[in-house]
C-alpha positions in Angstrom: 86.7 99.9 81.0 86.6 97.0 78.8 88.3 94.5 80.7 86.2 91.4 81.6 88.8 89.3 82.4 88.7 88.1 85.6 84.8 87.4 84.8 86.0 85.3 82.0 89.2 83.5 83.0 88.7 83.5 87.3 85.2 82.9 87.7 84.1 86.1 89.8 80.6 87.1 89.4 79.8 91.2 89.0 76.7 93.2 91.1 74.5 96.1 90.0 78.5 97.7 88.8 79.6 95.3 86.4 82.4 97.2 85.1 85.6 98.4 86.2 85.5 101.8 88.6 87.6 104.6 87.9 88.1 106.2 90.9 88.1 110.0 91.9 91.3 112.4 91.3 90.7 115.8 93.1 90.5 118.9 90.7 93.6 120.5 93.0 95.4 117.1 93.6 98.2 117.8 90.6 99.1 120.8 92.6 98.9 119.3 96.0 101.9 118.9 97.9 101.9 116.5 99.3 100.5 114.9 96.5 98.6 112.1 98.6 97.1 108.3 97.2 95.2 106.5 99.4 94.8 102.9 98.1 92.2 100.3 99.1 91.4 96.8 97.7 88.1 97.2 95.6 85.2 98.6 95.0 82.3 97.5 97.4 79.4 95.5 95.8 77.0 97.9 96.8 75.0 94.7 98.3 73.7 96.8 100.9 72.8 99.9 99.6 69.2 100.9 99.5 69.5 104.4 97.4 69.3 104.4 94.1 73.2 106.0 93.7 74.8 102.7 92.1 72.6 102.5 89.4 73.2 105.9 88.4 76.5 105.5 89.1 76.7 102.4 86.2 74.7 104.3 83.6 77.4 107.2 83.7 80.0 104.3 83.6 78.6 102.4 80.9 78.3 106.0 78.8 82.0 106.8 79.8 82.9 103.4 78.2 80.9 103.5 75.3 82.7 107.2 74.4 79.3 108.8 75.6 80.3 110.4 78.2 83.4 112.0 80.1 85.5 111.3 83.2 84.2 114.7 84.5 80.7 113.4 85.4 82.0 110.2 87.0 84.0 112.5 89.5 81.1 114.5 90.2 78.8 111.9 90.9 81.9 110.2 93.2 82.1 114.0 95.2 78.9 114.3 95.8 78.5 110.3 96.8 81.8 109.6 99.0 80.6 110.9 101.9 78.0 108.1 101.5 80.5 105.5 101.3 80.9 102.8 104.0 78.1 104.6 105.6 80.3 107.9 106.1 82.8 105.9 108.0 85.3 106.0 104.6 85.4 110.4 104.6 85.7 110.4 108.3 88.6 108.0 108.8 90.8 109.0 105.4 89.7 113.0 105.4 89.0 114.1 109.2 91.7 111.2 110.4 94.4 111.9 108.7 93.6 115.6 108.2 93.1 115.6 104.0 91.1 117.8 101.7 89.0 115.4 99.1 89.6 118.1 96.1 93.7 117.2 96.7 93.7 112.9 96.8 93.4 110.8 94.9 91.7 107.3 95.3 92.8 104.1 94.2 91.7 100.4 94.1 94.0 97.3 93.7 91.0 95.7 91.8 89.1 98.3 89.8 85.7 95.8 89.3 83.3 95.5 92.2 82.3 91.5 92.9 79.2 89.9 94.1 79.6 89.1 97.3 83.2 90.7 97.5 85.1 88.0 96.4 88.6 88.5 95.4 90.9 86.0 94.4 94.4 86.3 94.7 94.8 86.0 90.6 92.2 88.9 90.2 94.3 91.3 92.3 97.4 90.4 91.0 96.6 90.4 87.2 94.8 93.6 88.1 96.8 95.4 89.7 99.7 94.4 86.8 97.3 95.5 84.2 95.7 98.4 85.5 96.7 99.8 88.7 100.6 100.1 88.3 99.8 102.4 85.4 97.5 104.7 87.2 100.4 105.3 90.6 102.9 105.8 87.1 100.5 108.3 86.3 99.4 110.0 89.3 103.0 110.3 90.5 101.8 110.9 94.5 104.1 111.9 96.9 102.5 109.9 99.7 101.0 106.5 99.0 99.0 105.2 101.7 98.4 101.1 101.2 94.7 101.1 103.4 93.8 97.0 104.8 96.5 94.5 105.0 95.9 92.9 101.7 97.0 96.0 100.0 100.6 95.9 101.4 101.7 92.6 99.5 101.8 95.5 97.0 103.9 97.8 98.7 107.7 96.9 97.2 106.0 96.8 93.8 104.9 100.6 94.0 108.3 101.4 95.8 109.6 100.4 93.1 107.5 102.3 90.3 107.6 105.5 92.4 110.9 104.9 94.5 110.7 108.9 95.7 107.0 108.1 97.0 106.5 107.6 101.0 104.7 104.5 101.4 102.5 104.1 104.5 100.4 101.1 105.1 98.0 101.5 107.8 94.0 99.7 108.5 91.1 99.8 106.4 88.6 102.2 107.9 85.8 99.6 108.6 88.5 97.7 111.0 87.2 95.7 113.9 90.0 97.3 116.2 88.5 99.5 118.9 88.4 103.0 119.2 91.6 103.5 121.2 93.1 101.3 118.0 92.0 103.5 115.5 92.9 107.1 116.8 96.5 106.0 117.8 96.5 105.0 114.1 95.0 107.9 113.0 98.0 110.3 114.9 100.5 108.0 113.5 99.8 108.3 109.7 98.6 112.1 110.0 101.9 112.8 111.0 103.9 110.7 108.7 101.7 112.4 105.9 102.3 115.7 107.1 106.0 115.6 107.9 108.6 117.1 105.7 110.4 113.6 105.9 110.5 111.9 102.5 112.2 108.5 103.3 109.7 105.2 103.0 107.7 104.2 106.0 107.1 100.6 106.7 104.1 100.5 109.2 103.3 98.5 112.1 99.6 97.8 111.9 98.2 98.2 115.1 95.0 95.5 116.1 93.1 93.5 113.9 92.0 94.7 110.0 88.9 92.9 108.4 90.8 93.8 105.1 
C-alpha cells in the first residue's frame, strides 16, 4: 500500500485512486474448487465515472494503509460496486460468461495502482507484477488462473511456474472490440476449460481482436 514507485522512478501520474488496489477475494473462494483467479492488467482510472464510489473507495484505502481500517471493508465496498464496473460489462462477461459465483474468485491485477489516463509502461508492469503480484497467486494458490487481455499473457510462464499444478487460460478482456459471435464462442471455450475435471495447462488461442 505504500509503494510509490512507479510514480517516483517511471513517471506515471495517479487519478482520484492514487494508491495501490487490493483487489476482492470471495469469503467462500478458499473452499472453492475450482479455486478460480481471473487476472486483468490494472485498475481503471475511474476517468469516467460520475458517482461518487471512487472517492469513497480511496478514503477506505487510505484508512486500510494507514492501519485505520481493515481489508474487510474494502471487499465490501468492491461487492457491492463490481457490478458497477466497466458499466456492468466486467460481472456479465467473467460471472454469467464463464458461469462463476463472485463469493468463490478471486480478482487480480498485473499493476495494483490505477494511472491517469491508463498508462502503463512496460517497466510498471514488470516491476509490479515482480514485487507484488507473484506473491499474491503464491498466496491465493488458485486452481484455475485465467490471464484476461493479451498483455496479461507475457505473464503466463512466470505464473506456470509459481503455481505449476494451476490451469492457465488466457482468453479477451471483457471490453474487447470483437463482435458478439467473437465473444460467446469465447465465452463456451473458457467455461468449459474452467469447468472440466482436466488439470493439465491450457494455452489459448485468442479469438478476434482485444483492446487490452
Amino acid at each position: 500500500m505504500k509503494c510509490r514507485h512507479c510514480f517516483n522512478q517511471i513517471g506515471v501520474e495517479a487519478p482520484l485512486i492514487d494508491i495501490a488496489q487490493p483487489r476482492w477475494i470471495g469469503s467462500e473462494y478458499w473452499k472453492a474448487s475450482p479455486k478460480v483467479l481471473i487476472l486483468m492488467l490494472n485498475p481503471g482510472s475511474g476517468e469516467s465515472r460520475k458517482d461518487d464510489a471512487d472517492t469513497r473507495f480511496r478514503n477506505l484505502l487510505h484508512a486500510y494503509a494507514a492501519g485505520d481500517g481493515g481489508l474487510e471493508e474494502i471487499f465490501a465496498h468492491q461487492g457491492e460496486d463490481i457490478p458497477n464496473w466497466g458499466r456492468g460489462r466486467l460481472s456479465k462477461f467473467y460471472l454469467g460468461g464463464f458461469g462463476l459465483e463472485l463469493e468463490k474468485i478471486a480478482f487480480g491485477n498485473i499493476a495494483w495502482c490505477a494511472t491517469r489516463r491508463n498508462k502503463y509502461p512496460a517497466r510498471m508492469l514488470c516491476h509490479c507484477f515482480e514485487q507484488h503480484t507473484s506473491a499474491l497467486v503464491r498466496l491465493l494458490m488458485p486452481d484455475v488462473v485465467i490471464l484476461s487481455g493479451k498483455q496479461t499473457h507475457r505473464f503466463a510462464t512466470a505464473i506456470r511456474e509459481m503455481v505449476p499444478n494451476a490451469k492457465v487460460i488466457e482468453t479477451i478482456h471483457y471490453a474487447h472490440r470483437g463482435c458478439y459471435a467473437v465473444q460467446n464462442r469465447e465465452l463456451a471455450r473458457v467455461r468449459k476449460l474452467i469447468h472440466s475435471e482436466a488439470s493439465e495447462d491450457v494455452t489459448a488461442s485468442i479469438i478476434g481482436p482485444d483492446e487490452n
